[in-house]
C-alpha positions as CSV (number, residue, x, y, z in Angstrom):
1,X,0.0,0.0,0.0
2,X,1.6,3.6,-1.0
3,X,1.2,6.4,1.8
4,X,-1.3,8.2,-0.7
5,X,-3.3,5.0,-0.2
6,X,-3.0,4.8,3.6
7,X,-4.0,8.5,3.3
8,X,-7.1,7.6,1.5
9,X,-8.0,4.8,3.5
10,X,-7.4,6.3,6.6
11,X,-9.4,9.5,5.9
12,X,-12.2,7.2,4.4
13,X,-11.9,4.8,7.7
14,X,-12.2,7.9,10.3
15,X,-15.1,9.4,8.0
16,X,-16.5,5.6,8.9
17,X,-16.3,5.6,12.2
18,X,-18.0,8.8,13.0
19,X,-20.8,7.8,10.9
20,X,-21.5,4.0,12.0
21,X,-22.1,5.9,15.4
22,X,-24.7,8.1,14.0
23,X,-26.2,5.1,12.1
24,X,-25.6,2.7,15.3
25,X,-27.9,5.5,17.4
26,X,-30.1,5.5,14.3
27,X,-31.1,1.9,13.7
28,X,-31.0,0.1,17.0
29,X,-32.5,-2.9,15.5
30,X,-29.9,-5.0,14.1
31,X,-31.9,-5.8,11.0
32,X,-31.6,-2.0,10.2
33,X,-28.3,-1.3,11.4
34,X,-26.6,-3.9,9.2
35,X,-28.0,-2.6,5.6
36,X,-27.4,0.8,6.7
37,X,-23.6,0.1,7.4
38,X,-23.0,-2.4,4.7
39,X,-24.2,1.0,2.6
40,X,-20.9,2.9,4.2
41,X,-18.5,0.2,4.4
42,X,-18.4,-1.6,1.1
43,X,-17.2,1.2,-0.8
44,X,-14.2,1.6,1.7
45,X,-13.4,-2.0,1.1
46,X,-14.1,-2.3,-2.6
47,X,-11.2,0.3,-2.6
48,X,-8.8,-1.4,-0.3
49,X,-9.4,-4.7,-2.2
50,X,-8.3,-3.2,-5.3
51,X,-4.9,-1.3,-3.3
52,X,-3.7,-4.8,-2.8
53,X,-3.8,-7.2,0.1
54,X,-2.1,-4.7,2.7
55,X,-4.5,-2.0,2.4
56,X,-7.6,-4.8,2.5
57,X,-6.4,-6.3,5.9
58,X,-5.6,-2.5,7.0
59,X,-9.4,-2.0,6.2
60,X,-10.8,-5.0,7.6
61,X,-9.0,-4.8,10.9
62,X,-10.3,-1.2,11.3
63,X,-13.8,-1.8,10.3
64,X,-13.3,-4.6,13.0
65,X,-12.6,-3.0,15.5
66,X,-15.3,-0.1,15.0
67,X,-18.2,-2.9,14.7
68,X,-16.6,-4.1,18.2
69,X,-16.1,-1.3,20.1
70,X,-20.3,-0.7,18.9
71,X,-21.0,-3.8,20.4
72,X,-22.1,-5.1,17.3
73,X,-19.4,-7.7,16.8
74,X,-18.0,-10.0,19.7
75,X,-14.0,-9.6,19.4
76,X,-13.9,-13.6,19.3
77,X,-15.1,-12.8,15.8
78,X,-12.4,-10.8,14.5
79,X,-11.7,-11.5,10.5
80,X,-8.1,-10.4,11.2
């Protein structure tokens, strides 16, 4: 991955976080939060699966850990 990609990523990832909050406060119900999310993150790692396999583990692990620190994924779970 090439620092203008971690730049990208990054920026993109932080953008993320702030707004699976909004949308975790949003749609309480599981079965809304997950489309809603799904809607934010894919783009993020459509992107990071084209950068290369660095950048897609980069994205995975921090889309990870934002899904567990919203309670919305048990850590056991991690992909990464």
């Amino acid at each position: 991955m090439t620092p203008e990609q971690h730049r990208h990523l990054s920026s993109h990832l932080k953008t993320l976080e702030r707004q699976a909050a909004e949308v975790a406060q949003q749609h309480a119900d599981d079965a809304d939060f997950w489309p809603a999310f799904a809607s934010l993150a894919e783009p993020i790692e459509e992107y990071a699966g084209r950068a290369g396999d660095a950048a897609h583990e980069f994205a995975s692990t921090w889309i990870d850990e934002i899904l567990i620190r919203l309670g919305k994924m048990d850590p056991a779970h991690r992909q990464t």
